[in-house]
C-alpha positions as CSV (number, residue, x, y, z in Angstrom):
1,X,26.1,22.0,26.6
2,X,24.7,25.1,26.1
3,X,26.5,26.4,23.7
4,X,25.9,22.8,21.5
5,X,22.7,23.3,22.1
6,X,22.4,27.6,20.8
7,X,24.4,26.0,17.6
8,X,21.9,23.3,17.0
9,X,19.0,25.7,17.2
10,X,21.1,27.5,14.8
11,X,21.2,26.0,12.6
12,X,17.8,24.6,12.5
13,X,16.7,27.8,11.8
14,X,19.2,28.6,9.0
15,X,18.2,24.8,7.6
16,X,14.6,26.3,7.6
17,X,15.1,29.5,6.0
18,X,17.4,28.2,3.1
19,X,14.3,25.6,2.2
20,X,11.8,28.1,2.5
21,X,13.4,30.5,0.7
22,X,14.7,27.9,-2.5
23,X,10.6,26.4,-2.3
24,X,8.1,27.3,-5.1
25,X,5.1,26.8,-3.2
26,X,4.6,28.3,0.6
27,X,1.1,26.0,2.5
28,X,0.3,27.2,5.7
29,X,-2.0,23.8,7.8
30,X,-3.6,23.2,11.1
31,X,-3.3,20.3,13.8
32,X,-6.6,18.7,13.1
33,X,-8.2,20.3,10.6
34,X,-8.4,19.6,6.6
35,X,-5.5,20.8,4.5
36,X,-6.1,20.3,0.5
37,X,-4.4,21.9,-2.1
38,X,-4.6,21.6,-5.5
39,X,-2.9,20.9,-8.4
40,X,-4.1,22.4,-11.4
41,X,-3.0,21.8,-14.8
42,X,-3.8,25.3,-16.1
43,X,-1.2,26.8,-14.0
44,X,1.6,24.4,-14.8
45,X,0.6,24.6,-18.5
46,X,2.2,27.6,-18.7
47,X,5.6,26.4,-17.4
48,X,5.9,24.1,-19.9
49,X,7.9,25.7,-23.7
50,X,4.5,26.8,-25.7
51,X,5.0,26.2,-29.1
52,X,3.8,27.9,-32.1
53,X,2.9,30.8,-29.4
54,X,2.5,33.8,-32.5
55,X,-0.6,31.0,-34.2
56,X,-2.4,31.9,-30.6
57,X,-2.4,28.0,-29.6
58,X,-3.5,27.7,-26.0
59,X,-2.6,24.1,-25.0
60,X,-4.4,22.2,-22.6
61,X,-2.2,18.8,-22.2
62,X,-2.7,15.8,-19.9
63,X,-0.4,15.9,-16.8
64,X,0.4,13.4,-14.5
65,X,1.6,14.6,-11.0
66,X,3.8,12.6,-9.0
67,X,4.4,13.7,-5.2
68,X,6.2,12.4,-2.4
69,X,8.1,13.9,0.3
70,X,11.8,15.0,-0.1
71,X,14.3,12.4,0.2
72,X,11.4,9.9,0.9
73,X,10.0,7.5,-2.1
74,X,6.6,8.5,-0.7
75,X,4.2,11.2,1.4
76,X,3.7,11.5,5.2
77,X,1.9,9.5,6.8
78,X,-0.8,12.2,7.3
79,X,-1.0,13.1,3.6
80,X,-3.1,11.6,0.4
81,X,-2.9,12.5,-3.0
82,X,-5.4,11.7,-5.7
83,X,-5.9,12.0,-9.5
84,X,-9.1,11.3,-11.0
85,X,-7.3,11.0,-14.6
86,X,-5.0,13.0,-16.5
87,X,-7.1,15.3,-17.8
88,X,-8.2,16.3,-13.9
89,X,-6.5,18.3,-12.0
90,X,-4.6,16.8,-8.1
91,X,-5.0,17.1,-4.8
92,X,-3.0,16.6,-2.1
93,X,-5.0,16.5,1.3
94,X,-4.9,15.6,4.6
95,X,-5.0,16.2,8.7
96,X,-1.7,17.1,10.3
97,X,-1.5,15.2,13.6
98,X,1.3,17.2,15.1
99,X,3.7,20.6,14.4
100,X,6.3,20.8,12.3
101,X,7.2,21.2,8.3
102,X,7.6,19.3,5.1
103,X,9.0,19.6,1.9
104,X,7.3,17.8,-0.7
105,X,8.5,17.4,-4.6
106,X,6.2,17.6,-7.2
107,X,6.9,16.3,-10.7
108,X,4.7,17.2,-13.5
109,X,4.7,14.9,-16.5
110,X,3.3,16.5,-19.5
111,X,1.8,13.8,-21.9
112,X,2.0,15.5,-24.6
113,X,5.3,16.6,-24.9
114,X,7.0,13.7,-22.5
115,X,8.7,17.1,-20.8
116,X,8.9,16.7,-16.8
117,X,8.9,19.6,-14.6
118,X,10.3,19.7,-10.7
119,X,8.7,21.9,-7.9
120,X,8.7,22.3,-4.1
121,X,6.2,22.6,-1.5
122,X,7.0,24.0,1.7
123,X,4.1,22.7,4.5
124,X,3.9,24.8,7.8
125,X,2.0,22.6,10.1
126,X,0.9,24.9,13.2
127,X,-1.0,24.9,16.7
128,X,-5.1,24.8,16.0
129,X,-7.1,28.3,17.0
130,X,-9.5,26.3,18.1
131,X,-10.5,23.0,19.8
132,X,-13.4,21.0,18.2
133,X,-14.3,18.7,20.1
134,X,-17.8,17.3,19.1
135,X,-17.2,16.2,15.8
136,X,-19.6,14.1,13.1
137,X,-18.2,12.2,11.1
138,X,-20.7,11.7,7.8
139,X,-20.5,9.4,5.0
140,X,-21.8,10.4,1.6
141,X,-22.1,7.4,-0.6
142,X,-23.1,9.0,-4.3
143,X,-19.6,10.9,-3.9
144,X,-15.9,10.8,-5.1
145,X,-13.3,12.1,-3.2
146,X,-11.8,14.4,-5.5
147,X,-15.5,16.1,-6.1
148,X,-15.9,17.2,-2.2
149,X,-12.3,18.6,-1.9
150,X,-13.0,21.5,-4.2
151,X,-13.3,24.2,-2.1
152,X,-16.6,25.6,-3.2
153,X,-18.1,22.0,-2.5
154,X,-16.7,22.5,1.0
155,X,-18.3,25.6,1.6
156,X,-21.8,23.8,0.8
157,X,-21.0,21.0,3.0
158,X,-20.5,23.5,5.6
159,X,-23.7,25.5,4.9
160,X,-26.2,22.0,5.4
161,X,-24.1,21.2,8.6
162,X,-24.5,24.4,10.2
163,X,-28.5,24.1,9.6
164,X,-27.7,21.9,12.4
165,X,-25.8,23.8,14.2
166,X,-27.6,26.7,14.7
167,X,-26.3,29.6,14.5
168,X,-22.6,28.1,14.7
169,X,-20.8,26.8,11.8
170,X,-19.1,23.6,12.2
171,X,-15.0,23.7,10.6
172,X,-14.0,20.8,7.9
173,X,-11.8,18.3,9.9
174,X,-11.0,15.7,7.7
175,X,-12.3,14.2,4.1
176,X,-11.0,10.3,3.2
177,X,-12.2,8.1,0.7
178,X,-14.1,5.0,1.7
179,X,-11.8,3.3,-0.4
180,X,-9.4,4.4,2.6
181,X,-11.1,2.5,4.8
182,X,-11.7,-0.8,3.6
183,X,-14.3,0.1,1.5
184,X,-14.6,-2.0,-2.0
185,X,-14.1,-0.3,-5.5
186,X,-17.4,0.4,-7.1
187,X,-18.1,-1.2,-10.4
188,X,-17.2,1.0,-13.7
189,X,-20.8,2.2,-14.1
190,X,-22.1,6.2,-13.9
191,X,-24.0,6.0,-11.1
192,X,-21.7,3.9,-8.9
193,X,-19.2,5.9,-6.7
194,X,-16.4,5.0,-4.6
195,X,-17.8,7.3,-1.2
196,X,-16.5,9.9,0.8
197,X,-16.2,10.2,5.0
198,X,-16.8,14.0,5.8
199,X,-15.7,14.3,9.5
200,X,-16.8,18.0,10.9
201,X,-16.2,19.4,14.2
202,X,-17.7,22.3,16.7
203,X,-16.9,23.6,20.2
204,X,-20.5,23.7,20.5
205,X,-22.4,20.3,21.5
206,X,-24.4,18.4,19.6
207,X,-28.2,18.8,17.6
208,X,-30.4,16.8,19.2
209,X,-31.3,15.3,16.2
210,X,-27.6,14.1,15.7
211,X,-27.7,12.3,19.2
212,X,-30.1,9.6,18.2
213,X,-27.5,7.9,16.0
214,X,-26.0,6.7,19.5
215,X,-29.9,5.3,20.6
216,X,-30.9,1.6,20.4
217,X,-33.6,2.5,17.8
218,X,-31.3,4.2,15.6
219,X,-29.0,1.2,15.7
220,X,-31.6,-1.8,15.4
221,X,-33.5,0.4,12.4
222,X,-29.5,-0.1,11.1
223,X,-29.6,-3.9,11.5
224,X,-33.0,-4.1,9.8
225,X,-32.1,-2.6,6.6
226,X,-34.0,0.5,6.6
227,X,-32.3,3.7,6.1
228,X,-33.5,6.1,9.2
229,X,-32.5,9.9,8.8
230,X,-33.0,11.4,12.1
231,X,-32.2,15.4,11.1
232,X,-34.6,16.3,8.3
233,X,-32.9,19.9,7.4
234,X,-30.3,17.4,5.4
235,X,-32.7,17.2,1.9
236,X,-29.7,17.4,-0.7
237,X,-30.4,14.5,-2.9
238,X,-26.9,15.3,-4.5
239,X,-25.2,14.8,-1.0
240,X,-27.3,12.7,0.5
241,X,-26.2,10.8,3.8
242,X,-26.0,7.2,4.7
243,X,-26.7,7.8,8.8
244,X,-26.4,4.0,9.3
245,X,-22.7,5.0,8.8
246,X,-22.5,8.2,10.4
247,X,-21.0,8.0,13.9
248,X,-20.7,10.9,16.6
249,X,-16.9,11.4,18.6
250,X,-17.4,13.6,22.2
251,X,-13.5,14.7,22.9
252,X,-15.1,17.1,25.6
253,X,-14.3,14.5,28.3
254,X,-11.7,12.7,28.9
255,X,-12.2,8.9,29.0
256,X,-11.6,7.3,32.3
257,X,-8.8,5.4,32.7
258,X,-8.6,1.9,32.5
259,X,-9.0,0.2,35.8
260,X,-5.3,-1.1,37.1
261,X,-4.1,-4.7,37.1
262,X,-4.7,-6.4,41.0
263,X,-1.9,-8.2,41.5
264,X,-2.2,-11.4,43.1
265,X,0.0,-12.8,46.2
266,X,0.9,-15.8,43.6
267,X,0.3,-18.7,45.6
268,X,-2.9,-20.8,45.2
269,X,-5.5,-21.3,47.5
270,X,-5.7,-24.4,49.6
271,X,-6.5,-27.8,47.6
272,X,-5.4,-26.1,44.6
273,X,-3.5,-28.0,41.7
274,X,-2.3,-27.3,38.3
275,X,-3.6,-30.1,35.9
276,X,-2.2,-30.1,32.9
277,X,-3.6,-31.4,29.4
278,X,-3.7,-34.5,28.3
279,X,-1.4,-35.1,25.6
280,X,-2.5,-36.1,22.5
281,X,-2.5,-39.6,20.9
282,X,-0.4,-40.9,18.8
283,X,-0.2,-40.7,14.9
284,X,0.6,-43.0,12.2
285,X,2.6,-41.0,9.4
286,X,3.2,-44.1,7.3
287,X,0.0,-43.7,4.9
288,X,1.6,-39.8,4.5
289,X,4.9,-41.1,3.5
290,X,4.0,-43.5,1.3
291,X,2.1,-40.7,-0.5
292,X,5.0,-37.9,-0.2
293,X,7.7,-40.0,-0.4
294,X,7.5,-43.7,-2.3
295,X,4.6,-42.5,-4.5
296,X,6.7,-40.0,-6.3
297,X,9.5,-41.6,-6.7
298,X,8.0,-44.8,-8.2
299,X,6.4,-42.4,-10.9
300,X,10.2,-40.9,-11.5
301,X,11.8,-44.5,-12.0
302,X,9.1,-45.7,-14.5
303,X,9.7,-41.9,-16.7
304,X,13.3,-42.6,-16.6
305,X,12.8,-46.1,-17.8
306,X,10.1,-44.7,-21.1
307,X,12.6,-42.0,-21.7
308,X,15.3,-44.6,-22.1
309,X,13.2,-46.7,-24.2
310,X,12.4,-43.6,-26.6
311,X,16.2,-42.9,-27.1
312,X,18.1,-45.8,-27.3
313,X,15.5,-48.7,-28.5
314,X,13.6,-46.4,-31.0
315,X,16.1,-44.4,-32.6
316,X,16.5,-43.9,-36.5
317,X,17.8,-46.4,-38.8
318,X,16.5,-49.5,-36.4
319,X,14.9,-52.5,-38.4
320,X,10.8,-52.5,-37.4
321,X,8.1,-55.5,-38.2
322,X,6.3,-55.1,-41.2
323,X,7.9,-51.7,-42.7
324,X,9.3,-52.1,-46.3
325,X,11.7,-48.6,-45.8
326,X,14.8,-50.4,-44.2
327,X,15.2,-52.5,-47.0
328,X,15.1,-49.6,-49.8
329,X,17.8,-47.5,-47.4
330,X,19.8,-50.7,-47.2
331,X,19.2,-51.3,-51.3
332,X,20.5,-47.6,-51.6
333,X,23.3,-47.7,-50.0
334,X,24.9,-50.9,-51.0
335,X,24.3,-49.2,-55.1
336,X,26.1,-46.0,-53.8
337,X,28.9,-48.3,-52.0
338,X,29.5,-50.8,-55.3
339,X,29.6,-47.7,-57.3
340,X,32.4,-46.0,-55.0
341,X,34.5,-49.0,-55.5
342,X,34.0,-49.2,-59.2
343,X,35.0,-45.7,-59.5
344,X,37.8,-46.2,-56.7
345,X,39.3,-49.4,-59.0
346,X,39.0,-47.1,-62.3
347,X,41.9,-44.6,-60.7
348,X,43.7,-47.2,-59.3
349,X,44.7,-48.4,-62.7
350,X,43.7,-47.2,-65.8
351,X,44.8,-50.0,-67.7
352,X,41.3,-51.9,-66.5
353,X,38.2,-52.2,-68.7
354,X,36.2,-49.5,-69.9
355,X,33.3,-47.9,-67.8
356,X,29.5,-49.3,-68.6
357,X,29.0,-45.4,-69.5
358,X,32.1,-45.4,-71.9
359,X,31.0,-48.8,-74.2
360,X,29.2,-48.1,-77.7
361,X,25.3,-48.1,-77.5
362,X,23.5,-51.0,-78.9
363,X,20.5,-50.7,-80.4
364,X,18.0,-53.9,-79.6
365,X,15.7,-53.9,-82.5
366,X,18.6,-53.1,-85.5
367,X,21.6,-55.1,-83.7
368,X,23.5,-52.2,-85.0
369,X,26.4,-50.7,-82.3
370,X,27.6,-46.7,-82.4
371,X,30.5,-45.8,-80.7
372,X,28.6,-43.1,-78.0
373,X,31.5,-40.4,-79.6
374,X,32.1,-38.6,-83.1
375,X,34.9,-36.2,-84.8
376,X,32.2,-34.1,-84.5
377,X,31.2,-33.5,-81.3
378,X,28.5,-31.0,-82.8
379,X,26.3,-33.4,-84.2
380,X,25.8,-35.7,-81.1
381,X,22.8,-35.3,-79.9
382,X,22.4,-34.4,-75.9
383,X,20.5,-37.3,-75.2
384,X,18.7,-39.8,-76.8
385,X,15.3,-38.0,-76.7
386,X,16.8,-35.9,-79.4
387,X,16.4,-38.5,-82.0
388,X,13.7,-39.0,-84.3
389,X,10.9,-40.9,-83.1
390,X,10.3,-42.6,-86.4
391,X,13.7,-44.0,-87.1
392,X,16.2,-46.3,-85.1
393,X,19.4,-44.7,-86.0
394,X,20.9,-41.7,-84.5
395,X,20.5,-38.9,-87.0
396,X,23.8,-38.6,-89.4
């Protein structure tokens, strides 16, 4: 068992070398305290094949980041990435909860030219140097998310809260969107932002001006609309706080346990009885199936019996009251019928009479007949619009 045990270990540790050593990216984090890194376009711009490099083009291309952990369709639980737009750079932030590692894959989408580019991040998640456990937790409702991780806007967070804290500086412990926590997305306007939670922790207790969040008159202030601010040193109109949503956590103590079950000996006292509910009355379901049930299938029978109508009682060719259009289409096709069999009796045998179309022309005026064909088939004249309006005869 031992030995299983000195291999396993083994090759944990090769498992972790090999990854660390084939990462990109090497991110030391804390249990319980902020990680962000970020993901600047800038840096990857310059991974990506520079054209036209000897005109002195510098490129600055929208990227999209895409990041989830590896083998996973999507980040730990512990970990939140954001993107303002393409043109902004990412972030990927977040409180560890426990020790450990993780490899996260980057993809960078260049939107220019549709290139993609793969890279690694190794995460070492260690022990905390320091327990914090009086911690604020502030909500800043004029901000974004992705405008407080900066660094820099950090560092000023940090500088108003240890005004409070005097002379101790209180360490970043987490930074969520409100959006995060149920919060609603702002309308599309400038001044309307999404909100940020800034939770900050010290070993050191709290102001006393921080401990009246926790009073009555804090709280009914709250309930009345108003907007009480009970530490004045916070005047930053740019970060300014809502203290209606500001709560206070005391880790310092531990909270006493809940009180045990008492168990019962399971019999009831004396004169005790179990009464059970009445049951309730009865119910007529006939009005419900008449309306489920009969209704609907009464309304398919009759469409069945129109859509029968319409195709076999009104189709095409049917005689109707009053319409004068059978009679023509039964005029044409008796003409086109007699002429069928007049032309079927003329092959039959030729010996019969000639054709109407074959007999000499008679004029009606003159009396005088033409045969309709010449020797000279030059002279006759196409049709009989040809001839001259002026005379009777065909023109010789």
């Amino acid at each position: 068992m031992e030995n299983n045990k000195s291999w396993s270990s083994f090759l944990t540790v090769c498992l972790a070398c090999v990854l660390t050593a084939q990462a990109d990216i090497k991110a030391e984090a804390q249990v319980g305290q902020l990680f962000v890194h970020e993901l600047e376009r800038s840096v990857y711009q310059h991974d990506f094949p520079p054209y036209l490099r000897h005109y002195g083009i510098v490129y600055d291309d929208s990227m999209v980041f895409k990041c989830n952990l590896q083998h996973h369709p999507d980040l730990p639980r512990w970990l939140r990435y954001t993107q303002r737009s393409p043109r902004h750079n990412g972030f990927l932030y977040g409180a560890p909860e426990r020790t450990g590692s993780a490899v996260i894959e980057i993809t960078v989408i260049n939107q220019r030219t549709y290139d993609t580019l793969r890279n690694r991040m190794v995460i070492r998640v260690s022990e905390p140097a320091k327990m914090m456990p009086y911690q604020v937790d502030f909500f800043l409702p004029n901000r974004d998310v992705e405008e407080v991780l900066p660094p820099g806007e950090q560092e000023v967070l940090k500088q108003y809260a240890a005004a409070l804290w005097k002379p101790h500086k209180p360490d970043m412990i987490n930074i969520s969107s409100a959006l995060d926590r149920g919060g609603r997305v702002p309308l599309p306007l400038p001044a309307h932002k999404e909100g940020v939670y800034v939770k900050l922790g010290s070993d050191r207790a709290f102001p006393e001006c921080l401990k009246e969040i926790q009073t009555s008159r804090h709280q009914e202030l709250c309930t009345l609309g108003e907007d009480p601010a009970p530490c004045s040193v916070w005047l930053s109109s740019h970060n300014r706080i809502d203290w209606c949503h500001t709560s206070l956590a005391d880790l310092s103590t531990e909270a006493p346990p809940s009180p045990a079950p008492t168990w019962g000996s399971g019999i009831l006292d004396d004169g005790g009885f179990y009464d059970p509910p009445e049951s309730p009355e009865g119910r007529d379901y006939f009005l419900d199936y008449i309306g489920t049930v009969i209704v609907p299938f009464v309304l398919a029978i009759v469409l069945c019996l129109v859509l029968a109508y319409v195709m076999c009682c009104r189709r095409e060719g049917v005689e109707r009251r009053n319409a004068k259009t059978p009679e023509i289409q039964l005029y044409h096709h008796h003409t086109i019928h007699d002429n069928t069999e007049e032309l079927r009796s003329l092959a039959g045998s030729r010996a019969a009479a000639r054709p109407l179309s074959t007999l000499p022309m008679f004029n009606a005026r003159s009396g005088e007949s033409m045969p309709p064909f010449r020797s000279d088939s030059a002279h006759i004249p196409l049709i009989l619009a040809q001839q001259d309006p002026n005379t009777d005869t065909l023109p010789r």
